[in-house]
PAPA-806669 format. One record per residue (C-alpha): residue in one letter; x, y, z. Coordinates in steps of 0.1 Angstrom, whole numbers, padded with zeros to 4 digits, always signed. Example, Ala and Ser with C-alpha at 12.3 -4.5 7.8 and 13.67 -1.06 7.14 Angstrom:
A+0123-0045+0078S+0137-0011+0071
! end
This chain:
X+1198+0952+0544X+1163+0964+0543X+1149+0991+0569X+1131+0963+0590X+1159+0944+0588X+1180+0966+0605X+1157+0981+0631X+1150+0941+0642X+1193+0933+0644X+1213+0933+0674X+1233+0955+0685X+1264+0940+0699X+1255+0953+0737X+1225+0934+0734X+1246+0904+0719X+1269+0904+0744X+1239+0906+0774X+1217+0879+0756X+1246+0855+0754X+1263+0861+0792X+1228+0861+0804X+1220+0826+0787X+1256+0812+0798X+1248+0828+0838X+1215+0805+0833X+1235+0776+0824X+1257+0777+0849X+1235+0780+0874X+1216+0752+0869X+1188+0741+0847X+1156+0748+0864X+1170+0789+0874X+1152+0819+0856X+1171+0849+0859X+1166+0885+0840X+1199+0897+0838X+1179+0932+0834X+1161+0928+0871X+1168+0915+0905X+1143+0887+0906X+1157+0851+0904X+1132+0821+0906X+1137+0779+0905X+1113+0765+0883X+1095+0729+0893X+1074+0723+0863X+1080+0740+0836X+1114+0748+0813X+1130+0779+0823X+1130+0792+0791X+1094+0785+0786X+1092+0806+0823X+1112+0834+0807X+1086+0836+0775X+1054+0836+0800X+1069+0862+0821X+1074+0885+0790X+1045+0871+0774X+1028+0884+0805X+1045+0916+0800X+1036+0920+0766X+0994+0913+0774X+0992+0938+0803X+1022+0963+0798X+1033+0986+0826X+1069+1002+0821X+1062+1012+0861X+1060+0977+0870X+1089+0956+0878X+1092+0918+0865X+1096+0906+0895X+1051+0909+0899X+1048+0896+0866X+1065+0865+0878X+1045+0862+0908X+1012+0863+0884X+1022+0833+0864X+1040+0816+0888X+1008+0799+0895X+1013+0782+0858X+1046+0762+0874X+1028+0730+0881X+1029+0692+0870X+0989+0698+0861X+0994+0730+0843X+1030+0726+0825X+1020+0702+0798X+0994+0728+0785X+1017+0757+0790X+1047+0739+0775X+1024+0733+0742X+1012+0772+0745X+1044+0785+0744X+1058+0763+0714X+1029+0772+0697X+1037+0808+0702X+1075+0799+0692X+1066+0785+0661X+1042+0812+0654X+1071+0842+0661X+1095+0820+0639X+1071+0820+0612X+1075+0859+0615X+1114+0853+0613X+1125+0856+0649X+1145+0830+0665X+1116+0821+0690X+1089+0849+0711X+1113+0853+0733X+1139+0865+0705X+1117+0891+0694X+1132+0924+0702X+1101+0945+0693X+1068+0951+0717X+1048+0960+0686X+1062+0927+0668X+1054+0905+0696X+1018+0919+0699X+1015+0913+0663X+1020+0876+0669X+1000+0880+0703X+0972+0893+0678X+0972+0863+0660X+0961+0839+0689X+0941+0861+0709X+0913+0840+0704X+0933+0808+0713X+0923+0786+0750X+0955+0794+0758X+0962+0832+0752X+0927+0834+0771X+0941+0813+0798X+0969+0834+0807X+0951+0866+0797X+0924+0859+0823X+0945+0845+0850X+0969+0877+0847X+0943+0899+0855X+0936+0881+0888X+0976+0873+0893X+0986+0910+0886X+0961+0929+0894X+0955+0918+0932X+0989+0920+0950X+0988+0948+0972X+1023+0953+0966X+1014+0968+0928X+0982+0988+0942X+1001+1019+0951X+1021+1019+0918X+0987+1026+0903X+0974+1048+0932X+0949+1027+0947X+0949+1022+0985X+0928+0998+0991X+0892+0988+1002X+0877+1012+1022X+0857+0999+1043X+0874+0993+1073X+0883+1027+1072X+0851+1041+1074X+0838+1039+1032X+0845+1063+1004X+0815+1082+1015X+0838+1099+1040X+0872+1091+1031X+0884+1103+0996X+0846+1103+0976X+0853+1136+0965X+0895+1129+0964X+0899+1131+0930X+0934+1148+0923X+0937+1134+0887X+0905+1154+0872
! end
């Protein structure tokens, strides 16, 4: 077994977790997403769950914050869980399978590595689709005001009188 090879196998904790997490899914019932890791839980209309799961982490993966919890990931792509945008996303994310299979990994989803999956990320950045969910993150993420104070921004301030007079010269991180 080469170097790579090892450092991409499973341990058998993460065996174990991959395979009780995708029997939990089962049993729960075929349009549930669950991260066995988190305590967000969602029923899909649209789109697969596993094809859910791979947009949340591809999500993840495009705009990585290890401060940020999955669960406002999933709220930035749930948007993509429609009858109009599931046949698009459903084709994305094969694509993106195929593409990480190529790079001998079961599917995107199966690849244990950030760096590897931002390799294959790499590879269609310039694709409708990356684009697409690139652009719509930054929008989806970005502006819930639950995730602004995780970065330390509080807000417009103008209806608290501007920045001229509240927090201009506030600048605690220079």
């Amino acid at each position: 077994m080469t170097d790579q090879q090892a450092v991409r196998a499973l341990t058998r904790r993460q065996l174990l977790a991959r395979a009780s997490a995708a029997g939990a899914t089962l049993m729960v019932g075929a349009g549930f997403v669950a991260a066995p890791d988190a305590a967000w839980a969602l029923e899909t209309t649209a789109l697969k769950p596993e094809t859910f799961a791979t947009l949340v982490q591809m999500a993840r993966d495009i705009y990585p914050h290890d401060r940020i919890g999955t669960e406002y990931y999933v709220v930035a792509v749930k948007g993509y869980d429609t009858t109009e945008a599931a046949p698009a996303i459903e084709a994305g994310i094969a694509a993106l399978d195929e593409l990480a299979r190529g790079h001998g990994f079961p599917d995107y989803l199966g690849t244990g590595w950030e760096r590897d999956r931002a390799e294959i990320l790499r590879e269609i950045e310039d694709s409708v689709f990356f684009q697409t969910i690139r652009g719509g993150l930054v929008t989806g993420l970005y502006n819930q005001k639950a995730v602004w104070p995780l970065f330390g921004y509080e807000g417009e301030s103008y209806s608290k009188g501007g920045y001229l007079h509240r927090g201009f010269d506030d600048i605690a991180w220079l």
